[in-house]
N, C-alpha and C positions, 0 to 999 in steps of 0.2 A: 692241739693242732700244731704246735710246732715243738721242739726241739727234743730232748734227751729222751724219755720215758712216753709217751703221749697215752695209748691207754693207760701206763702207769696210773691212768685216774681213777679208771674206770669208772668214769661220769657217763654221759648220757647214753643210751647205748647205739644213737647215732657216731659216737665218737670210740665205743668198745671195738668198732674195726678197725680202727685205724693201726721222740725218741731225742746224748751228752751235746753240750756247748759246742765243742770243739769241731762234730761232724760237721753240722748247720754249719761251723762256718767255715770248712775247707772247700767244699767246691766252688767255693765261696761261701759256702753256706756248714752249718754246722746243726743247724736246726732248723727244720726241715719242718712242715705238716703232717698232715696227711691222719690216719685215724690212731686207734692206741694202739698198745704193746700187742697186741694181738694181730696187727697187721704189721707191724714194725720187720723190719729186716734184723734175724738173730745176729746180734755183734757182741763180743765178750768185752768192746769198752762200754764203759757205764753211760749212758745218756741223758741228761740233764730235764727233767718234764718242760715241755713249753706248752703240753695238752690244753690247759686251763685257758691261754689267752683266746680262744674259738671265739669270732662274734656270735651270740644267742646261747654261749654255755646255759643249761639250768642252773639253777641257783642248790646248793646242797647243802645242809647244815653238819654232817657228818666225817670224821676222818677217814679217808681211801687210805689204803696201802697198794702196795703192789712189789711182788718180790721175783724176779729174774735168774734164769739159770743162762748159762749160755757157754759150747765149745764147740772149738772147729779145728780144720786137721788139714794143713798145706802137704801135699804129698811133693816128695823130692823132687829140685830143679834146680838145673845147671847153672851155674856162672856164667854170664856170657863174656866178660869183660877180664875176670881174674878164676885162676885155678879153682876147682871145686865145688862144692852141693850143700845144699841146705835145705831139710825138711820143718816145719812148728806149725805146733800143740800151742791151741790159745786156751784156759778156761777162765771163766769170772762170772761174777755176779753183781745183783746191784738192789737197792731197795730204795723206792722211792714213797716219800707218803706227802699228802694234797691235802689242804682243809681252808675252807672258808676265812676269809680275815672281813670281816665287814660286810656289807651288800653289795653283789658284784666283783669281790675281790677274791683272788684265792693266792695263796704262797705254797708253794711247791719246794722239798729238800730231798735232792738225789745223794746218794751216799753207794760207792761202789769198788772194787776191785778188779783189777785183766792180772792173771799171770799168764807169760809167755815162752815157751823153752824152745829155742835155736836149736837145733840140731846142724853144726855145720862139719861138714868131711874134717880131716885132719887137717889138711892140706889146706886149706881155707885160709883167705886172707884177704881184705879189701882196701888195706895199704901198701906200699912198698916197704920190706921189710918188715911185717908185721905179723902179728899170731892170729890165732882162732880170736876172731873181733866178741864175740859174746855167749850166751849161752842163756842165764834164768831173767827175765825182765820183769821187774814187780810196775805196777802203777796203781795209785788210790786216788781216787777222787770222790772231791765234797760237792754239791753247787746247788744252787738254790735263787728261784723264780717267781717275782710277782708280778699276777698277771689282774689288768683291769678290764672289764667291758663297759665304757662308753654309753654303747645301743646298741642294738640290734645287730649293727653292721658294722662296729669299728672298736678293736678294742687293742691295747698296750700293754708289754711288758716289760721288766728289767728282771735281768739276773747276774750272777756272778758265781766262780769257780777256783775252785781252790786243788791242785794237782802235785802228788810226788810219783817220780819216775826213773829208775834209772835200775841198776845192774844190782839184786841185790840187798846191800843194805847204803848203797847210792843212795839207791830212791828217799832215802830221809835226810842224808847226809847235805847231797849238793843236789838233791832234784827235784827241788821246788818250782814251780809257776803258777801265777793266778792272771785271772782275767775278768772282766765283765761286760754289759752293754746293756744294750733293748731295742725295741722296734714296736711295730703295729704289724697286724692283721683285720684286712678289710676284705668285706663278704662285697664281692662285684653281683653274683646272681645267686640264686637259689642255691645254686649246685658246683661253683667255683668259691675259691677264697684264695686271696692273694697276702703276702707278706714279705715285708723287708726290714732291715735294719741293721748295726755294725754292734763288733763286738771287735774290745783291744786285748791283747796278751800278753803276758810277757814270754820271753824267751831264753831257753837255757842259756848260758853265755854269754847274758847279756841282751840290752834293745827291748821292743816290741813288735808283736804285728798286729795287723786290723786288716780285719774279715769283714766282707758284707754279708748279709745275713739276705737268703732269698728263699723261698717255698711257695710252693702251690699247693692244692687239693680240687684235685677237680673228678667232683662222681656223674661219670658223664651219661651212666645208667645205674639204677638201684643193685646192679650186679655188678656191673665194672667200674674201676676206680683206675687216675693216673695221679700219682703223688709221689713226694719226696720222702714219705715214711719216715721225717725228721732226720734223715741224714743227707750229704752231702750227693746226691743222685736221684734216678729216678725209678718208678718202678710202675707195672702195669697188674694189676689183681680184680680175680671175679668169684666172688660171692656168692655160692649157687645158694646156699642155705645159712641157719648160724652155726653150723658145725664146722662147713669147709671152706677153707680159702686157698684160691692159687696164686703162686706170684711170679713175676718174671723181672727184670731190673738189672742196674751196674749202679754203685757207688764209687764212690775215692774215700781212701782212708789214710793218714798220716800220724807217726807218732816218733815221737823224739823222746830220749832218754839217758842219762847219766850215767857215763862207765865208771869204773871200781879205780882206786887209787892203784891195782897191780894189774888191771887189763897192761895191754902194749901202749894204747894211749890215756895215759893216767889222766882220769879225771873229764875223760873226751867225752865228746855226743855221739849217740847214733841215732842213725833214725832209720825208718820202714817206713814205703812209699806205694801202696797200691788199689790197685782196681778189681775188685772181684764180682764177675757177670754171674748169676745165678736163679736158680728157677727152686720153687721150693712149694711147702704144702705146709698149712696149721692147720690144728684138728681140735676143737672146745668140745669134749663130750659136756661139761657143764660152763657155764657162763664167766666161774670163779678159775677159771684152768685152763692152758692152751699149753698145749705140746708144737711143737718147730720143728721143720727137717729142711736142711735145704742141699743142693748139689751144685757146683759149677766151676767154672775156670779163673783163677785168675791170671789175666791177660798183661797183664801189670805188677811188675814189682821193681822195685831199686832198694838196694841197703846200700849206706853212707857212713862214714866217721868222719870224722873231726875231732880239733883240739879242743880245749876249756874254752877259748876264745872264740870261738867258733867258724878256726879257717880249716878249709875241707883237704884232707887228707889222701881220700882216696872214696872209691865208691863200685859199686857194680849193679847192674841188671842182673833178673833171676830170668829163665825158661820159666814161659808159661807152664800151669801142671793145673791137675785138678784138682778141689776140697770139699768135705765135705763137714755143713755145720749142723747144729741144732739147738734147741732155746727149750726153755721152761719158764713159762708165766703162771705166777700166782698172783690170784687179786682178792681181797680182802675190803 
């Protein structure tokens, strides 16, 4: 029910319709409810399970897996700010696996990978005086969730995340960050479930930040659902059967990363800043398998640099353009 992987459980199959740390808590939120990987919005960064904290989970004595494909494709868009275009190719995957610790307990370990390839014009630049800003962006992440039920209607968990990111072979060198937190999730009715909580980070460059952590799930008919899908947004889905699902929604997504000792800014941050609105279809011909397609705009983009230190350089808006993703779930 909340954050990184959520059917990654594939626990009850009240929750098989229904995702990392970090989403839940950008829009404030990083993790998010809502049902499993099968409802989940395709993202090629890894998302952290928070599925288990549900008040009324069943109890399961066995290990779940759950294994993720995921790629999407930003079609070319202008610069609005500095000369030149940028199209990227995300792909990644992620494995999460869930099991039992005690009565009532489950511990959750997300393990996953995004690569990212820039494609920016020649001409490109989001500093003054400066070259083509990036090009391959590696990111791995570890993190890992224990979640408690209470009763019936209120239950707790803690987790923590471990992240490298940057340009390359950056991403091991200087692109480290970890973070943790927890919260509750409490069942208001039937058919509603609410949750909050904070989660601290560290930050490239130095400092931290702290995210509250917010989600809903509300199935406000056995066919339509409004939830956060465990990431940082919101999204609307109807459930004609168990084969089809539709979805409609916007998120935010953010992600900071570690340039190369020979970029223009040796050893800088960058980061990717957006909103992607999108309408999409899953198809389970069996229960263990769900194929993802989705389409839409994003409405939102900003790329940024900076130094080691983390004072801003320069930056730019993208033109909105279209993209098109899709996912692969395996559950085990």
């Amino acid at each position: 029910m909340t954050a990184a992987t959520s059917d990654s459980n594939g626990f009850a199959p009240r929750f098989a319709r229904s995702r990392r740390l970090a989403s839940l808590a950008c829009v404030a939120v990083q993790a998010a409810f809502g049902s499993a990987a099968l409802a989940q919005e395709p993202t090629t960064r890894p998302r952290q399970d928070l599925q288990g904290t549900a008040p009324g989970f069943k109890e399961s004595t066995k290990l779940n897996a759950v294994l993720t494909f995921d790629a999407s494709f930003r079609l070319k868009g202008d610069l609005k700010d500095r000369p030149g275009d940028v199209s990227i190719f995300r792909g990644g995957g992620s494995l999460t696996l869930t099991a039992p610790v005690m009565e009532r307990n489950r511990l959750s370990v997300t393990m996953g990978t995004e690569q990212a390839y820039y494609d920016f014009a020649g001409n490109t630049s989001l500093a003054p005086g400066g070259g083509r800003p990036w090009r391959h962006i590696q990111s791995y992440s570890i993190g890992a969730n224990f979640s408690t039920q209470w009763s019936e209607k209120f239950s707790t968990f803690l987790l923590g995340t471990i992240d490298f990111s940057g340009e390359n072979s950056a991403a091991f060198n200087n692109g480290f960050t970890g973070g943790g937190g927890g919260g509750f999730i409490v069942k208001l009715t039937d058919n509603f479930d609410l949750g909050g909580g904070v989660v601290v980070r560290s930050r490239l460059g130095g400092g931290a930040t702290v995210f509250p952590i917010v989600g809903i799930d509300w199935r406000i008919t056995p066919q339509w659902r409004l939830s956060n899908e465990n990431q940082p947004g919101l999204y609307l889905s109807y459930t004609p059967n168990d084969q089809w699902r539709f979805t409609a929604g916007a998120r935010y997504d953010r992600s900071e990363f570690r340039l190369e000792d020979d970029n223009f800014v040796s050893k800088g941050i960058g980061r990717d800043e957006r909103v992607p609105v999108t309408f999409g279809v899953d198809y389970s011909p069996r229960p263990t398998i769900t194929f993802q397609l989705r389409v839409g705009a994003m409405v939102y983009q900003n790329l940024q640099v900076r130094d080691q230190n983390r004072n801003k350089l320069g930056d730019s808006s993208v033109d909105p353009a279209l993209f098109l993703s899709g996912g692969l779930v395996l559950r085990f």
